[in-house]
Short mmCIF file of the C-alpha atoms (twelve columns), coordinates in Angstrom:
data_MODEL
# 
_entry.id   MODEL 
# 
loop_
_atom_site.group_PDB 
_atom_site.id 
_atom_site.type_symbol 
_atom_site.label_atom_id 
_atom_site.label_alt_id 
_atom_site.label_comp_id 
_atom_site.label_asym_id 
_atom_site.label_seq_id 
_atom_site.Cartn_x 
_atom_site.Cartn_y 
_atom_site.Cartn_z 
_atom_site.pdbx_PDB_model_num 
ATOM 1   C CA . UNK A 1   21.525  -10.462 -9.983  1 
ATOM 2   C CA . UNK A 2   18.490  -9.506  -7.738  1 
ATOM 3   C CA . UNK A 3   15.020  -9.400  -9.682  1 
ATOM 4   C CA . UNK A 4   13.719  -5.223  -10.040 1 
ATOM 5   C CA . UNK A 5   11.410  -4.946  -8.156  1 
ATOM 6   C CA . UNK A 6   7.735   -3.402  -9.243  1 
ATOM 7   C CA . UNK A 7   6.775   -0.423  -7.015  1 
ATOM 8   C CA . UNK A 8   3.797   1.524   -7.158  1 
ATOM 9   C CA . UNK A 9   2.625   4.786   -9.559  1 
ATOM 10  C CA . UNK A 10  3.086   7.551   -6.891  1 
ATOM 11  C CA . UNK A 11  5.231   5.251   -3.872  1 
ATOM 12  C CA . UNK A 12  8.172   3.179   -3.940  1 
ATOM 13  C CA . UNK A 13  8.307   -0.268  -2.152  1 
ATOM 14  C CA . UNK A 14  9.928   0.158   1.071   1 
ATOM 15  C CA . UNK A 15  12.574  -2.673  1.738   1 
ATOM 16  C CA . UNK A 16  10.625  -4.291  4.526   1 
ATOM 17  C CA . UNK A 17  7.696   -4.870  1.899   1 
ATOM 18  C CA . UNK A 18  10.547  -5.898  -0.580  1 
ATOM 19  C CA . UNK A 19  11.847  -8.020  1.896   1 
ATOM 20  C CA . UNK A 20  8.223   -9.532  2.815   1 
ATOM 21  C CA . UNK A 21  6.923   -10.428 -0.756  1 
ATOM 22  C CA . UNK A 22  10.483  -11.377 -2.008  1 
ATOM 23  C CA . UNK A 23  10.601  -14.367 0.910   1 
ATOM 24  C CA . UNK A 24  7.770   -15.813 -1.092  1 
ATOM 25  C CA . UNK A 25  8.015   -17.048 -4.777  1 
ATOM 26  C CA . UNK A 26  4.177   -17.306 -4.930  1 
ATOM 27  C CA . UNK A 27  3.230   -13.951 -3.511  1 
ATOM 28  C CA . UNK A 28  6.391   -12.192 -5.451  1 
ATOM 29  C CA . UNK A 29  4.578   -13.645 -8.717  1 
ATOM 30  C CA . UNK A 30  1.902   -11.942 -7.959  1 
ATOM 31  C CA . UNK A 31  2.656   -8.914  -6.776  1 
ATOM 32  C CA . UNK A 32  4.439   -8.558  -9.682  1 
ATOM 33  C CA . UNK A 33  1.109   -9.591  -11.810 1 
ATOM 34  C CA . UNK A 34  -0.960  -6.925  -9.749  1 
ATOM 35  C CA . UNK A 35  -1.676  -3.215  -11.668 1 
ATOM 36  C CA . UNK A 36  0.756   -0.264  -10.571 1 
ATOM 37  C CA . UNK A 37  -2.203  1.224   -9.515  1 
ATOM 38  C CA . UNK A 38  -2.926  -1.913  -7.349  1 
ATOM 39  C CA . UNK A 39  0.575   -2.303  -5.894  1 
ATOM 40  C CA . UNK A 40  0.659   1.581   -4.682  1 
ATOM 41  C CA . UNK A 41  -2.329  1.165   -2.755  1 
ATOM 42  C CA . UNK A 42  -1.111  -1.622  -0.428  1 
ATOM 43  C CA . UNK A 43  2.322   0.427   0.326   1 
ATOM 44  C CA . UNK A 44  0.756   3.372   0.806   1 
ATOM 45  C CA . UNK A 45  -1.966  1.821   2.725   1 
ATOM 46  C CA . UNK A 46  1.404   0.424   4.726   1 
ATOM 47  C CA . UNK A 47  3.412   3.875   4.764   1 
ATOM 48  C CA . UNK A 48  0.448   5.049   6.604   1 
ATOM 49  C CA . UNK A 49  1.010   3.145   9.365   1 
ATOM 50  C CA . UNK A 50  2.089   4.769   12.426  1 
ATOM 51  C CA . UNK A 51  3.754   2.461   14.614  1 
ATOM 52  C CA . UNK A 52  6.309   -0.334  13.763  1 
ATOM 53  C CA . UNK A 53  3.847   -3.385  15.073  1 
ATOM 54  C CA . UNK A 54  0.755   -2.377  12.837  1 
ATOM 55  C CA . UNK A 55  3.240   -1.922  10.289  1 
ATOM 56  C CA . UNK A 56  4.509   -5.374  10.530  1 
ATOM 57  C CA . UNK A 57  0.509   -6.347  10.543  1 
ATOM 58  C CA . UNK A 58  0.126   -4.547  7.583   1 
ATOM 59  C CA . UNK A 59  2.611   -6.411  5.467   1 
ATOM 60  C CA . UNK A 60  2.056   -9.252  6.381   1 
ATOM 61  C CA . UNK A 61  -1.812  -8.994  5.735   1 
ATOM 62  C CA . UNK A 62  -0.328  -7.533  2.203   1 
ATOM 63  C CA . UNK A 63  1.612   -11.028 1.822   1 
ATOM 64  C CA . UNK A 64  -1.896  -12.731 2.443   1 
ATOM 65  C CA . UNK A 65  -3.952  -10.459 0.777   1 
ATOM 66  C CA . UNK A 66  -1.949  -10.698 -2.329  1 
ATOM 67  C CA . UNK A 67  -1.538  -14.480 -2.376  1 
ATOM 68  C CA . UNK A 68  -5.421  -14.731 -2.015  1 
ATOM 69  C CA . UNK A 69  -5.618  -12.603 -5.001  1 
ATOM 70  C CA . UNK A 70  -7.004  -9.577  -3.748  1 
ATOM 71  C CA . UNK A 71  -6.051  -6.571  -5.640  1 
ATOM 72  C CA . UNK A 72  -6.079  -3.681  -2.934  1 
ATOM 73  C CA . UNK A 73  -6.658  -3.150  0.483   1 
ATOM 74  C CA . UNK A 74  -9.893  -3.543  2.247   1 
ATOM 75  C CA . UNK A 75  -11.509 -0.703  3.548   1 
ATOM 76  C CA . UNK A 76  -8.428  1.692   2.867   1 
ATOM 77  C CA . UNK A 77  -9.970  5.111   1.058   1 
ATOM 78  C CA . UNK A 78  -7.173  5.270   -1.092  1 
ATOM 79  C CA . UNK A 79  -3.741  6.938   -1.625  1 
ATOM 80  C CA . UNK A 80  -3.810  10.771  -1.174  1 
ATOM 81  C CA . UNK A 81  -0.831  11.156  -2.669  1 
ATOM 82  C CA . UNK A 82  -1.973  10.441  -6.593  1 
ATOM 83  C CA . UNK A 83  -1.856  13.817  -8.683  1 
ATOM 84  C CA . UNK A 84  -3.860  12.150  -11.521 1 
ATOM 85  C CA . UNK A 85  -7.445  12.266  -10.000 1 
ATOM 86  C CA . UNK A 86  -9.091  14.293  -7.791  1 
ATOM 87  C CA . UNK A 87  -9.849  12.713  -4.335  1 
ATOM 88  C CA . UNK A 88  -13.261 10.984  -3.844  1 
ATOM 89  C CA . UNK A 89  -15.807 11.878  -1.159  1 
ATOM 90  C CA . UNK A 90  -13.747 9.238   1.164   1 
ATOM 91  C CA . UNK A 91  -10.962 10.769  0.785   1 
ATOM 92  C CA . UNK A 92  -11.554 14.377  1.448   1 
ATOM 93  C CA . UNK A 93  -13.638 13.131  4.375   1 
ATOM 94  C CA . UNK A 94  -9.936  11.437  5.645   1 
ATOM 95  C CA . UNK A 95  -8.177  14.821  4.466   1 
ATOM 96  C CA . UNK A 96  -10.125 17.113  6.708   1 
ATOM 97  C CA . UNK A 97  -10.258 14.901  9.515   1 
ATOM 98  C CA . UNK A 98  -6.377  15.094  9.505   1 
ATOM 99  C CA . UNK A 99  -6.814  19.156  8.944   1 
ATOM 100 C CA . UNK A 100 -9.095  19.630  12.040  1 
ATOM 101 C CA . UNK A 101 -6.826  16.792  13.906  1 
ATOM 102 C CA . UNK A 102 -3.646  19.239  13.055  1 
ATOM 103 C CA . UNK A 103 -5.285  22.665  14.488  1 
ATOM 104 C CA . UNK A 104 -5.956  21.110  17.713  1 
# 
């Protein structure tokens, strides 16, 4: 019987991630120790990847990050996609970026 697997508050693991932190006892421990908060900012921070090789860098960096004991991503402005807060400065600076990106 397979372990459940945490996800985050707004995303879902993908099963590459799954894959990734499963391989490792020490980073599945905790992963599973980090906030739900914590652990849907590193897969969204990976769902935003746009091609499959910085998506594979991502992961991995996730696997690292997490075993280091970091809680989130570095420099990432956040997930977009929470309904429970408003976006920060960062944030809306990212969100019309992609707006003005879109019209051209």
């Amino acid at each position: 019987m397979a372990t459940i697997f945490p996800h985050g508050t707004v995303h879902d693991a993908p099963d590459d991630l799954q894959d990734a932190v499963r391989a490792d006892p020490s980073v599945f421990a905790r992963w599973k120790a980090l906030t739900p908060l914590g652990r849907n900012e590193f897969i969204c921070w990976i769902d935003d990847s746009k091609q499959p090789a910085t998506r594979q860098r991502r992961i991995e960096r996730t696997c690292d990050e997490v075993l280091e004991g970091k809680k989130r991503p570095c420099c990432w402005a956040g997930c977009i996609h929470r309904t429970d807060k408003a976006p920060g400065r960062w944030q809306q600076a990212v969100l019309i970026d992609q707006k003005n990106k879109r019209r051209r």
